[in-house]
N, CA and C of each residue as an Amber inpcrd file, in Angstrom:
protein
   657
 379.5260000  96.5740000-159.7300000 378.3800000  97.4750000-159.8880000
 377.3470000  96.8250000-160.8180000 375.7620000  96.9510000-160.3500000
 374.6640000  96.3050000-160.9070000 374.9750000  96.7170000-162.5960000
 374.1200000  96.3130000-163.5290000 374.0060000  97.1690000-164.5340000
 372.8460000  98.3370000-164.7610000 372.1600000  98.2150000-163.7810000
 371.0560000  98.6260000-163.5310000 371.5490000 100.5030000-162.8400000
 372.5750000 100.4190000-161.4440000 372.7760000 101.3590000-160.9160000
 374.2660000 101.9590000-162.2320000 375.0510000 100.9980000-163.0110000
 375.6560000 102.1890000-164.1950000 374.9350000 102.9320000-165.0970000
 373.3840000 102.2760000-165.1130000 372.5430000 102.8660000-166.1190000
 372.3730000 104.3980000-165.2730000 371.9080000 104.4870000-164.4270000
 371.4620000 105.5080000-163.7060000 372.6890000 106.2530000-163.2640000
 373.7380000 106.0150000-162.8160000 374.7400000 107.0420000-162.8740000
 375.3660000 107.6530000-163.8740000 375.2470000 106.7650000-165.5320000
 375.3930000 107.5720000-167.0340000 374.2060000 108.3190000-167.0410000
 372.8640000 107.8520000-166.6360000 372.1470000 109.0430000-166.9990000
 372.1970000 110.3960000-166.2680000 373.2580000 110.3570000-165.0270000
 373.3680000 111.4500000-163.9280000 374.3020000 112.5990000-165.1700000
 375.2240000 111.6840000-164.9750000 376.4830000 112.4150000-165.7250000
 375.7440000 112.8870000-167.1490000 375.3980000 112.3710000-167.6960000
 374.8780000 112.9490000-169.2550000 373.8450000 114.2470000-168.7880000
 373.2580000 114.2410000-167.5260000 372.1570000 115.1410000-167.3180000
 372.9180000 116.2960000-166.7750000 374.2080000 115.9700000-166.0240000
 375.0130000 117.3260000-165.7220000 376.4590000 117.4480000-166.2200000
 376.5860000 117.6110000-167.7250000 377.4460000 117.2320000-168.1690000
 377.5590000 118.8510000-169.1540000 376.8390000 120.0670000-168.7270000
 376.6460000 121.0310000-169.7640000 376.7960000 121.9930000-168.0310000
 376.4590000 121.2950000-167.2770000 376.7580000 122.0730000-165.6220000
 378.3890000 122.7230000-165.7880000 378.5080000 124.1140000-165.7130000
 380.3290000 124.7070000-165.5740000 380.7850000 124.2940000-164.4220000
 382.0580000 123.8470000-164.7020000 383.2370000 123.1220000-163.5530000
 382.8170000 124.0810000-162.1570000 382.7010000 123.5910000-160.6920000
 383.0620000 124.6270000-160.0180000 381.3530000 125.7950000-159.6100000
 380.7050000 124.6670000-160.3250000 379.2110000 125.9520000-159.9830000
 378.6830000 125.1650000-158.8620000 378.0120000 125.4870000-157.6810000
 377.7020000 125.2350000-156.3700000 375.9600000 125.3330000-156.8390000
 375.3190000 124.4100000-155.8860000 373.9230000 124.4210000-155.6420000
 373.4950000 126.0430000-155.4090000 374.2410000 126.8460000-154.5880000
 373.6110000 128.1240000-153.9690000 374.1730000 128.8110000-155.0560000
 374.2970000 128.8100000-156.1240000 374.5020000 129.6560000-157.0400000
 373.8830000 130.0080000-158.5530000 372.6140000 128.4490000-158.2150000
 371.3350000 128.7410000-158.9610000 370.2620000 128.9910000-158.1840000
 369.9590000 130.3950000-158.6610000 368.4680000 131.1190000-157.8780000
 367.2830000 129.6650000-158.0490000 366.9930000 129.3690000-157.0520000
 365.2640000 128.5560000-157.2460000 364.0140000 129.3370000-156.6760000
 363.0600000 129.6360000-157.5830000 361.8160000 130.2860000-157.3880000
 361.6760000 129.3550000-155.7040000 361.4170000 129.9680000-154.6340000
 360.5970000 129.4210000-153.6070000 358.9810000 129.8990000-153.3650000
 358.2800000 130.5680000-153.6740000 357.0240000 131.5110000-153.8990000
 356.1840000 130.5980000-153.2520000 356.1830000 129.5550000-152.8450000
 354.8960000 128.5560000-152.6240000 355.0280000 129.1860000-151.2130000
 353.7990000 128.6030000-150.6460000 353.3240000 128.9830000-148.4470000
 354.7340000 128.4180000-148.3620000 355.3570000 128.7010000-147.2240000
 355.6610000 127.9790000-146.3290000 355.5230000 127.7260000-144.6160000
 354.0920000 128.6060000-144.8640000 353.4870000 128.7510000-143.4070000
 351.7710000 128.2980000-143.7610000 351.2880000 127.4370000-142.7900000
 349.9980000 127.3740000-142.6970000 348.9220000 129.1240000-142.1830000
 348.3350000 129.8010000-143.2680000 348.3120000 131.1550000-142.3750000
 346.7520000 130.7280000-141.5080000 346.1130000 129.3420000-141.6480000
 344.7100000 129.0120000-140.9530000 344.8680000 129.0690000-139.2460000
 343.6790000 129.3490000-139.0230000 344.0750000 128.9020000-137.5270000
 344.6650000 127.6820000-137.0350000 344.6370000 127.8900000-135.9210000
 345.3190000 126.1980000-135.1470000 344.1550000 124.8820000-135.0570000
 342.5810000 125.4870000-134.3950000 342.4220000 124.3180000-134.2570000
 341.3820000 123.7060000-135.7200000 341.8750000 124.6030000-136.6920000
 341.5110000 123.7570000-138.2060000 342.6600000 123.4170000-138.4750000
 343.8880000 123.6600000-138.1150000 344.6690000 122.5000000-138.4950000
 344.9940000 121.2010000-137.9460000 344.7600000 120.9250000-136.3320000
 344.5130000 120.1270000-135.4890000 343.0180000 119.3870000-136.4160000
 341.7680000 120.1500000-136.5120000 341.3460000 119.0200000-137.3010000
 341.4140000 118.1870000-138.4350000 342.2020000 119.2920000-139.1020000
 342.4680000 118.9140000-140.6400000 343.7850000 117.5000000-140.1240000
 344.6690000 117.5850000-139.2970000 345.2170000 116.5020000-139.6930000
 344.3990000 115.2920000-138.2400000 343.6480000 115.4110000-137.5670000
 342.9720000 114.2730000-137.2980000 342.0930000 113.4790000-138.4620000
 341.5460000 114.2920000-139.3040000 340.9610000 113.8760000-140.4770000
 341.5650000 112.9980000-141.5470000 342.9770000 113.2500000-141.6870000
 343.4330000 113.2870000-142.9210000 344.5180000 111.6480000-142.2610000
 345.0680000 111.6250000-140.9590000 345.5160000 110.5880000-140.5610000
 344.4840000 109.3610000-140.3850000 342.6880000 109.6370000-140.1700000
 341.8500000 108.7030000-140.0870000 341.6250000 108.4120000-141.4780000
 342.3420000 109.0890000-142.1520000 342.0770000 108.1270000-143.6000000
 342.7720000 107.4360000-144.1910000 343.9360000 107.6800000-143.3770000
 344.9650000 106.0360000-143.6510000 344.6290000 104.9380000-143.4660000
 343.6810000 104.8510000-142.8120000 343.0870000 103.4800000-141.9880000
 343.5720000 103.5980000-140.5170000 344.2130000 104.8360000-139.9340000
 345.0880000 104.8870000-138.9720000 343.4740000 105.4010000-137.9430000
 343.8520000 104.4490000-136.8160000 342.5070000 104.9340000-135.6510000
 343.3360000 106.0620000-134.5850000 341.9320000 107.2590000-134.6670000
 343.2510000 108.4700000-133.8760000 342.1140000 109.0070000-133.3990000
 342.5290000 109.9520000-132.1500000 341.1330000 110.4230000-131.2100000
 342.2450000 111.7550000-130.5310000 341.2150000 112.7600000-130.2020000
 342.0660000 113.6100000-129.2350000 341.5170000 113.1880000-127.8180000
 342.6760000 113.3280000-127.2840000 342.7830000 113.7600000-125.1650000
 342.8900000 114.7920000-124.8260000 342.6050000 114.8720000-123.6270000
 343.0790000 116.1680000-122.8040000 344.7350000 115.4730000-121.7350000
 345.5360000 116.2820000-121.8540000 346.4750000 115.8630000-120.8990000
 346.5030000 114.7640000-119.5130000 345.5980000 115.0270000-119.1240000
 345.0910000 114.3480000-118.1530000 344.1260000 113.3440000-117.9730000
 344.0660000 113.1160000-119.3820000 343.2170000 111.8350000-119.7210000
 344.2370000 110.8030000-120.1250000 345.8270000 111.4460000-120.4160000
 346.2350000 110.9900000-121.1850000 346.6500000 109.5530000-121.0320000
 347.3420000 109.1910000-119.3670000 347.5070000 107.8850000-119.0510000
 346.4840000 106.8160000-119.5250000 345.2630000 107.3340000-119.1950000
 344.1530000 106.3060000-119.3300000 344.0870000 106.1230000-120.5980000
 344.0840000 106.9750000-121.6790000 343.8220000 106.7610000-122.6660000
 344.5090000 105.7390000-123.1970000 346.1050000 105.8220000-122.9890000
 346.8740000 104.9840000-122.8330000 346.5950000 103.6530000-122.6600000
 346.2600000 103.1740000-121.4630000 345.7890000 101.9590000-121.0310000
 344.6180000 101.5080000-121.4470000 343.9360000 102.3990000-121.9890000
 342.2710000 101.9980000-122.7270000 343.1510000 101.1630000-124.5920000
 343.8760000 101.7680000-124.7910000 343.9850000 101.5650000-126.1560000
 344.7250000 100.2710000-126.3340000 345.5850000 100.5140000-125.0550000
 347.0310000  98.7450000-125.0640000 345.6650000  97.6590000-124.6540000
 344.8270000  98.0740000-123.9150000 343.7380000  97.1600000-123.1520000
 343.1300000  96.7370000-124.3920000 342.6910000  97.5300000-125.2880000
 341.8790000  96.4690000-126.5320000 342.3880000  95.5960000-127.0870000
 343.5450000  95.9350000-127.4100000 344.6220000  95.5080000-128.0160000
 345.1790000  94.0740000-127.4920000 345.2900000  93.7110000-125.9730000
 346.0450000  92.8210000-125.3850000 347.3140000  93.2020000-124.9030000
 347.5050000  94.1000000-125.2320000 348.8590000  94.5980000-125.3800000
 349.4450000  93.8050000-123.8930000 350.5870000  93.5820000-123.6510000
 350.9270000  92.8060000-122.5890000 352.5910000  93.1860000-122.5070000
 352.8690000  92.9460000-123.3370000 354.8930000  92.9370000-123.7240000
 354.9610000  94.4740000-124.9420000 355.4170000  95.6470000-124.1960000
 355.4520000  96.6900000-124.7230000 356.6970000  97.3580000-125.0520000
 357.4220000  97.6180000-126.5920000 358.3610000  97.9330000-126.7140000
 358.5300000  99.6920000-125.7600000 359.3570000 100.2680000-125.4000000
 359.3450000 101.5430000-125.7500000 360.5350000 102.0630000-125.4390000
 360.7520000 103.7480000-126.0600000 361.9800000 103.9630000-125.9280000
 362.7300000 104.3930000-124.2120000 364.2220000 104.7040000-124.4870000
 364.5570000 104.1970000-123.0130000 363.9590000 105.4480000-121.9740000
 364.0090000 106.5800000-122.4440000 363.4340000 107.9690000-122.1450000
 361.6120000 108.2240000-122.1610000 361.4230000 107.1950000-122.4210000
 360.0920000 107.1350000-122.4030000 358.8070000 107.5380000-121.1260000
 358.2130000 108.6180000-120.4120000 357.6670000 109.2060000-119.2000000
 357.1480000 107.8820000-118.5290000 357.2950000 107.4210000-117.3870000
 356.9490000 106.6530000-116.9830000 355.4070000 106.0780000-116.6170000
 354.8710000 107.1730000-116.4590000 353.4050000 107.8080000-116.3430000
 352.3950000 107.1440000-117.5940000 353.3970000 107.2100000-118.7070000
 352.6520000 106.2420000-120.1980000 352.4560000 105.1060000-119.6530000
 353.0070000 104.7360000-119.0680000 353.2350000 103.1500000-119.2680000
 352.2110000 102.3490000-118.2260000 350.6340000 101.9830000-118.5330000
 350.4320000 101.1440000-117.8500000 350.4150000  99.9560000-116.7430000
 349.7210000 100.0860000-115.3090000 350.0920000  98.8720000-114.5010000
 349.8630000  97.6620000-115.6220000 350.5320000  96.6960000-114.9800000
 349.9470000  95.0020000-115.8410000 350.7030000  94.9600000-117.7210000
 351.1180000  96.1870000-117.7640000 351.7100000  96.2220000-119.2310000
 353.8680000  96.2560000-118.4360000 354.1640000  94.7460000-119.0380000
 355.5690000  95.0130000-119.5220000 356.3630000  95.9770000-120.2970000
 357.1440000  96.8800000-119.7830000 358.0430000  97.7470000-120.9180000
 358.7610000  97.0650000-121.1530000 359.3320000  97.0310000-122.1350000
 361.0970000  96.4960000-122.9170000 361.5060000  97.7400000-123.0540000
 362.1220000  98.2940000-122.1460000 362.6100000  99.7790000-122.2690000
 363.9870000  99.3190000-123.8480000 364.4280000 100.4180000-124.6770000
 364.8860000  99.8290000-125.4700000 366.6120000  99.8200000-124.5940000
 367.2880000  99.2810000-123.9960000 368.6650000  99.0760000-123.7190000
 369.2580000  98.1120000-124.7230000 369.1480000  98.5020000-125.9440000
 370.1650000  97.4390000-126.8120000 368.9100000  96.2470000-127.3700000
 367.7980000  96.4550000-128.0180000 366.9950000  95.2050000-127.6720000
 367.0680000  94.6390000-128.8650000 366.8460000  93.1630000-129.2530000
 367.4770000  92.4550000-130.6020000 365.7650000  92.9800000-131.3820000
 366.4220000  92.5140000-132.7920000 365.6580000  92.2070000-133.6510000
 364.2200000  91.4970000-133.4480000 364.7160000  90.6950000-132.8380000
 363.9880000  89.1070000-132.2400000 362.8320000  89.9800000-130.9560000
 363.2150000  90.3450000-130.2410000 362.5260000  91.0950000-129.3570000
 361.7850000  92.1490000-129.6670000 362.0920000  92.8020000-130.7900000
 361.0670000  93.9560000-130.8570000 359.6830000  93.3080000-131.9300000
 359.9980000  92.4470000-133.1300000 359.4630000  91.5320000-133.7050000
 357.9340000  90.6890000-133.1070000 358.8520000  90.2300000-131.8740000
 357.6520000  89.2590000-130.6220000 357.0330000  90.5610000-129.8560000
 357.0960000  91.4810000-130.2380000 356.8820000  92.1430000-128.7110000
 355.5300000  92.3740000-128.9520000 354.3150000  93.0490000-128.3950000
 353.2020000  93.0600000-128.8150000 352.9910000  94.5840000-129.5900000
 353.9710000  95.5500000-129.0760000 354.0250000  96.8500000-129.9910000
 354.5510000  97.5430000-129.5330000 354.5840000  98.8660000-129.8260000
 355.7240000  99.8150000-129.2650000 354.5890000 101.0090000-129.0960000
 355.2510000 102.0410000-128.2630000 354.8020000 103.3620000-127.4080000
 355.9880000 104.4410000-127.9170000 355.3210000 105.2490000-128.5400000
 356.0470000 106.3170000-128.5210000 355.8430000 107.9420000-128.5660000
 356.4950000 108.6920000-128.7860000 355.9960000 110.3600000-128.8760000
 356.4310000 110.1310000-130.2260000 356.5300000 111.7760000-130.9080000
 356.9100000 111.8150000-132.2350000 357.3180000 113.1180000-132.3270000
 358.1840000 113.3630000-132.9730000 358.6800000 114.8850000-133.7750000
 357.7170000 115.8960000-134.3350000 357.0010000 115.5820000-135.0510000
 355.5520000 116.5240000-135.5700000 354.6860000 115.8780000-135.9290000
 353.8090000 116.6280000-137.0710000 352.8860000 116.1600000-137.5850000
 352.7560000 116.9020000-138.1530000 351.8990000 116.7070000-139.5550000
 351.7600000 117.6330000-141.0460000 350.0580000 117.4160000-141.4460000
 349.6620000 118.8620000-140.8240000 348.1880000 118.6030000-141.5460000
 347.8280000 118.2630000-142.2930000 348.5260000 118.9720000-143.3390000
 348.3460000 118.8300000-145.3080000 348.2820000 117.4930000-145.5480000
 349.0020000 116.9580000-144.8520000 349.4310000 115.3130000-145.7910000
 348.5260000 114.0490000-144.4480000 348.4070000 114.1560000-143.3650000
 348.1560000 113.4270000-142.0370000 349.8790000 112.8520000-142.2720000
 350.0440000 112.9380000-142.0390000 351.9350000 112.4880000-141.8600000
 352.3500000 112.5540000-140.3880000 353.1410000 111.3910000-139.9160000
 353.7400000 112.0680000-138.4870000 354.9920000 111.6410000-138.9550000
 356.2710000 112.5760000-138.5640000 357.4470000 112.4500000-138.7920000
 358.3540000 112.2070000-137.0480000 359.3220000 111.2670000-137.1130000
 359.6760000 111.2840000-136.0890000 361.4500000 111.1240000-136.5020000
 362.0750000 111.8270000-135.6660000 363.9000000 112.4310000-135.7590000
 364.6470000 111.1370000-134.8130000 364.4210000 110.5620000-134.5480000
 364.7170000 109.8840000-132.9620000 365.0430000 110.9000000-131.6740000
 364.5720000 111.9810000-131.8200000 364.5060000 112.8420000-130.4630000
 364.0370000 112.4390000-128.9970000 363.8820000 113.0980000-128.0050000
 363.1800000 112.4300000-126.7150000 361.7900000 111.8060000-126.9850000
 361.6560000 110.5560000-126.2650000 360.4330000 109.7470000-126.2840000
 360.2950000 108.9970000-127.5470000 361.2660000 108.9940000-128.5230000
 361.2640000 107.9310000-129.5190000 362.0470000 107.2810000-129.9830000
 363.3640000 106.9930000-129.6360000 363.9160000 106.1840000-129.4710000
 364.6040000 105.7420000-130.9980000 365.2620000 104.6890000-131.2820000
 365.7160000 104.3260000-132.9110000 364.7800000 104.2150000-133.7160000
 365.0240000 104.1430000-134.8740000 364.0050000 104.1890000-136.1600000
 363.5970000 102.6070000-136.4720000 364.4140000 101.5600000-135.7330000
 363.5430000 100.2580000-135.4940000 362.9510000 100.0770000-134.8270000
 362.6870000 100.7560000-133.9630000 361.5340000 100.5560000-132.5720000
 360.0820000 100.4690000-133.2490000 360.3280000 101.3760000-134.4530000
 358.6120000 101.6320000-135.1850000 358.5330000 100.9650000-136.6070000
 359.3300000 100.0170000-136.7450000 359.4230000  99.3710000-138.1220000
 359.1570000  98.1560000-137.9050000 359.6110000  97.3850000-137.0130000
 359.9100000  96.2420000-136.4560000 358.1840000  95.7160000-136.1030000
 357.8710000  96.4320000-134.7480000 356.4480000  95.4370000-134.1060000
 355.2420000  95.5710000-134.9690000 354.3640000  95.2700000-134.5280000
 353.4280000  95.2190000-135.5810000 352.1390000  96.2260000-134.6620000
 352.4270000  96.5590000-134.1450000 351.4050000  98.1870000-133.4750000
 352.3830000  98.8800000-132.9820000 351.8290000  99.8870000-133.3940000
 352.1130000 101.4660000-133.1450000 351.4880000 102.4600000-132.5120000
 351.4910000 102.3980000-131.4440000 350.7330000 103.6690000-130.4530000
 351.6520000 105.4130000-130.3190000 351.2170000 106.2500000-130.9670000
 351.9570000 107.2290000-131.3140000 350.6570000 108.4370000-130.7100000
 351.7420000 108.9970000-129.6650000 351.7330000 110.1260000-128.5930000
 351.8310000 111.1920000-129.7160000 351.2730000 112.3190000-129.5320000
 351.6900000 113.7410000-130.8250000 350.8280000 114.7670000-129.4580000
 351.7820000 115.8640000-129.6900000 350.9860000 117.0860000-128.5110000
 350.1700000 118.1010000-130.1200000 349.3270000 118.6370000-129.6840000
 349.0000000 119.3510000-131.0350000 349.3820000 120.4290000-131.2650000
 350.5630000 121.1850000-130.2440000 351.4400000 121.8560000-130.9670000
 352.7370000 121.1670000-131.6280000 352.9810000 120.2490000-131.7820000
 353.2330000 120.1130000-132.5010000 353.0250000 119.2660000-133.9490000
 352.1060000 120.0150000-134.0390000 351.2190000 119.7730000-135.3960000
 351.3320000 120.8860000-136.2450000 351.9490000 120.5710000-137.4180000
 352.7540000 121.9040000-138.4220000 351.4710000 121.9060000-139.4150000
 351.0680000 123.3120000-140.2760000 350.1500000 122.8120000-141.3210000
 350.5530000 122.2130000-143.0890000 351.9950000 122.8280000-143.2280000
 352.6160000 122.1910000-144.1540000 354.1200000 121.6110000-144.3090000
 353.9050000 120.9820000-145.0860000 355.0620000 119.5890000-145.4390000
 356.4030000 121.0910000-145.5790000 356.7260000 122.1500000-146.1870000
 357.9370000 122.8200000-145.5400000 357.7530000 123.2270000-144.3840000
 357.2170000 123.4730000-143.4680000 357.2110000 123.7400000-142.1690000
 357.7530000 122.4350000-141.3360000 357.1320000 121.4720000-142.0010000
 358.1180000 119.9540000-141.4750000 359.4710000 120.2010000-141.7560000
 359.5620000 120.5650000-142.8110000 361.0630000 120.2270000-143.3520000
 361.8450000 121.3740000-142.6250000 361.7970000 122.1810000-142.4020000
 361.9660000 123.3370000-141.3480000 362.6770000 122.9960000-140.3190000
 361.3400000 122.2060000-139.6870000 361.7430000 121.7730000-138.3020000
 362.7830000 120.7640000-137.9670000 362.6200000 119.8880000-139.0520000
 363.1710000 118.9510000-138.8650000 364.7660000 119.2610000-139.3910000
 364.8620000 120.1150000-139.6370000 366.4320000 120.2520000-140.4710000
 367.8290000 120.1350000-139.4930000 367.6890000 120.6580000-138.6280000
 368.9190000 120.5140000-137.7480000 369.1530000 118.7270000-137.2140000
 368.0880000 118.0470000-137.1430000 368.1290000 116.4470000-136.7700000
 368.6560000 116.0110000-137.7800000 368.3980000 116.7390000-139.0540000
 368.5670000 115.7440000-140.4280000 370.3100000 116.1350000-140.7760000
 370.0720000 117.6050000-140.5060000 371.8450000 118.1810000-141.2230000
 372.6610000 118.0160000-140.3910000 372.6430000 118.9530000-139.3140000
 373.3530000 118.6500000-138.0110000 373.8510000 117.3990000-136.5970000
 372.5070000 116.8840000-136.6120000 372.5390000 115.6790000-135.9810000
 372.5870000 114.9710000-136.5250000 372.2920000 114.7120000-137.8640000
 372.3550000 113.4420000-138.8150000 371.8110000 112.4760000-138.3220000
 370.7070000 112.4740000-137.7880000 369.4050000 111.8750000-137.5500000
 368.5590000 111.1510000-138.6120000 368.2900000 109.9260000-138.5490000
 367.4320000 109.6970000-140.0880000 365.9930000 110.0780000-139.4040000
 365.2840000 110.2520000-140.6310000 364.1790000 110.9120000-140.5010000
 363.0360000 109.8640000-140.7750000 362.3210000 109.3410000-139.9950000
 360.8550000 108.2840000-139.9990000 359.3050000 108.9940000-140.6890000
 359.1710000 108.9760000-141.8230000 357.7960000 109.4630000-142.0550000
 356.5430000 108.4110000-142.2340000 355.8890000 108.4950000-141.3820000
 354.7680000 107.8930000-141.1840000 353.7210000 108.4820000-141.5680000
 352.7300000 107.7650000-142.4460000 351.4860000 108.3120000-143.1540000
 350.6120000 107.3200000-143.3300000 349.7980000 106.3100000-142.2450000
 349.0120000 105.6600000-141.7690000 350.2760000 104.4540000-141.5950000
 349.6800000 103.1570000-141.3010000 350.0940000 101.8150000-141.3140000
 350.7020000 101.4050000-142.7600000 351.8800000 100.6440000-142.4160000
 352.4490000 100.2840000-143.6290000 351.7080000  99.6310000-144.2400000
 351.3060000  99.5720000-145.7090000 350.9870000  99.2200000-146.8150000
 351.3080000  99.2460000-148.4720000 351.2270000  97.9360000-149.0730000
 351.8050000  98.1420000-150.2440000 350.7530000  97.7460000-151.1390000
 350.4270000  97.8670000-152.2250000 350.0790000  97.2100000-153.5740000
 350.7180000  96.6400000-154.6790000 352.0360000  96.4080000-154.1410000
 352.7000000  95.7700000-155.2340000 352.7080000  94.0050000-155.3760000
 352.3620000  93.6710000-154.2710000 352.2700000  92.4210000-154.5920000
 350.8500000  91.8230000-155.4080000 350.4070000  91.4640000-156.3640000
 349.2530000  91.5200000-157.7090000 348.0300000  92.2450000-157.1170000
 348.6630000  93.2280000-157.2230000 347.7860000  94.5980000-156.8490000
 346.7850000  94.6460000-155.9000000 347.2540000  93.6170000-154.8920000
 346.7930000  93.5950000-153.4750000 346.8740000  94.4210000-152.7170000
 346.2020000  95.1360000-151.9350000 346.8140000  95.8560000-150.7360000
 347.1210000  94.7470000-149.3960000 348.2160000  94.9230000-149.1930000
 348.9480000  94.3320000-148.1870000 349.0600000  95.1690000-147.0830000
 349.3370000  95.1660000-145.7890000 349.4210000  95.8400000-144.5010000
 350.7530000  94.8720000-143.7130000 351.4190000  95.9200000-143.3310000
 352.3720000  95.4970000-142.5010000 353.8070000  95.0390000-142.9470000
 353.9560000  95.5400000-144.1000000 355.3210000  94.9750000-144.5650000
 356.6890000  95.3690000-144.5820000 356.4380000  96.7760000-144.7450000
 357.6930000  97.1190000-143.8680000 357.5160000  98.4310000-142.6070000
 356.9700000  97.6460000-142.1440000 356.1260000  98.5030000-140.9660000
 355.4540000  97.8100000-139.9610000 354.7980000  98.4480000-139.3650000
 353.3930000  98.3530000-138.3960000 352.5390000  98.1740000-139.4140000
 351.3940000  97.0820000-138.8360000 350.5020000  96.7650000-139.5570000
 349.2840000  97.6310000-139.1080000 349.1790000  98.4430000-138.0590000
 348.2690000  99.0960000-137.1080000 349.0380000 100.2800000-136.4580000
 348.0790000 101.2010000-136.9060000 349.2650000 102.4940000-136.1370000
 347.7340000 103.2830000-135.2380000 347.9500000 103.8740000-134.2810000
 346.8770000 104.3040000-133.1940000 347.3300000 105.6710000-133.3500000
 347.0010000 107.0900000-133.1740000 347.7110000 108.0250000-132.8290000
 346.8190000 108.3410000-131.3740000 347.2430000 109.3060000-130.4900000
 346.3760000 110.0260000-129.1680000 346.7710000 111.9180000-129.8050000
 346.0870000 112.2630000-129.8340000 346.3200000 113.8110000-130.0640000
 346.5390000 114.3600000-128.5420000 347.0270000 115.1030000-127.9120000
 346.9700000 115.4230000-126.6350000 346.6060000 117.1680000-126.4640000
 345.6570000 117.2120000-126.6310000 345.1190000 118.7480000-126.6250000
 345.6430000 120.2760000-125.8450000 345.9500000 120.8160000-125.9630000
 346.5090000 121.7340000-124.9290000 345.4220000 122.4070000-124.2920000
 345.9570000 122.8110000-122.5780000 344.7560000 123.3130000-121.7810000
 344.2700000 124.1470000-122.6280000 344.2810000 124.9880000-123.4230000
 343.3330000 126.0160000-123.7740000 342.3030000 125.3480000-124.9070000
 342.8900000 124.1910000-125.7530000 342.3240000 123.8420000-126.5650000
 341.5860000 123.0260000-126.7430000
């Protein structure tokens, strides 16, 4: 053991060391009083998080359903896109003539790395924060599919677009407890400042993340 991680497990124990033998989490009341519902309408929260994801540096536009293929192929088309990761459940209809899938059947390291980027849907989205969270549910496949290439084209319907970060956590709870699903939170293109207080892009991530909003007929 580091000396670093005994430091931090004496400071666990010293911090619950006055805790009575035998007392359970559900047996200290915690104030919850904050929202845990967006009470705004829908399509200010649909704008609020198109807004709030274009300020990651993340480029995002709404569709209508039926724009949606093209939109598709308009965005891999700027791009070059040519060799396209995506997951194995992925609608076929996404996927561009002249664009390669690497559907994911087992695909290495090495392959998702070279590939030119990946296609996917996502689990939600969080107005409050522009956040998209993804469970590995239908249309997204493992949590390396979106770590690995270096673009990110990310499908979101705008219902499912939550207005706050517990309404995420909400939703997402049965993937996380039950399915034991790890949970992907995305909040523009990876970036760091830790290297001499550079901002860096792409490091443990996508260096470029796209979103498509997909509007519902009424909206």
């Amino acid at each position: 053991m580091s000396a670093a991680k005994a430091e931090i497990l004496e400071r666990i124990r010293e911090a619950l060391k006055d805790v009575p033998e035998g007392e359970t989490p559900e047996a200290v009341p915690v104030p919850r009083d904050y929202l845990t519902a967006d009470p705004g309408p829908p399509h200010e929260r649909i704008e609020r998080f198109i807004e709030r994801v274009a300020e990651y540096r993340a480029a995002v536009r709404r569709v209508a359903p039926a724009e949606l293929p093209a939109a598709i192929a308009s965005a891999l088309a700027a791009r070059g896109i040519r060799r396209l990761v995506v997951p194995v459940d992925l609608p076929d209809d996404w996927i561009p003539p002249g664009v390669e899938p690497l559907r994911d059947r087992g695909l290495t390291n090495e392959q998702l790395e070279t590939s030119d980027g990946v296609l996917t849907g996502c689990a939600l989205g969080i107005a409050q924060t522009g956040t998209i969270a993804l469970d590995g549910g239908p249309g997204q496949g493992r949590r390396a599919l979106t770590l690995l290439p270096d673009y990110h084209l990310c499908i979101i319907r705008d219902d499912q677009v939550v207005g706050l970060v517990p309404e995420a956590v909400a939703r997402l709870h049965e993937a996380a407890s039950r399915l034991r699903r790890p949970i992907t939170w995305i909040s523009g293109p990876s970036a760091t400042s830790d290297i001499e207080l550079s901002r860096v892009e792409g490091v443990h991530g996508p260096r470029t993340l796209e979103v498509l909003v997909v509007a519902s007929p009424e909206g």
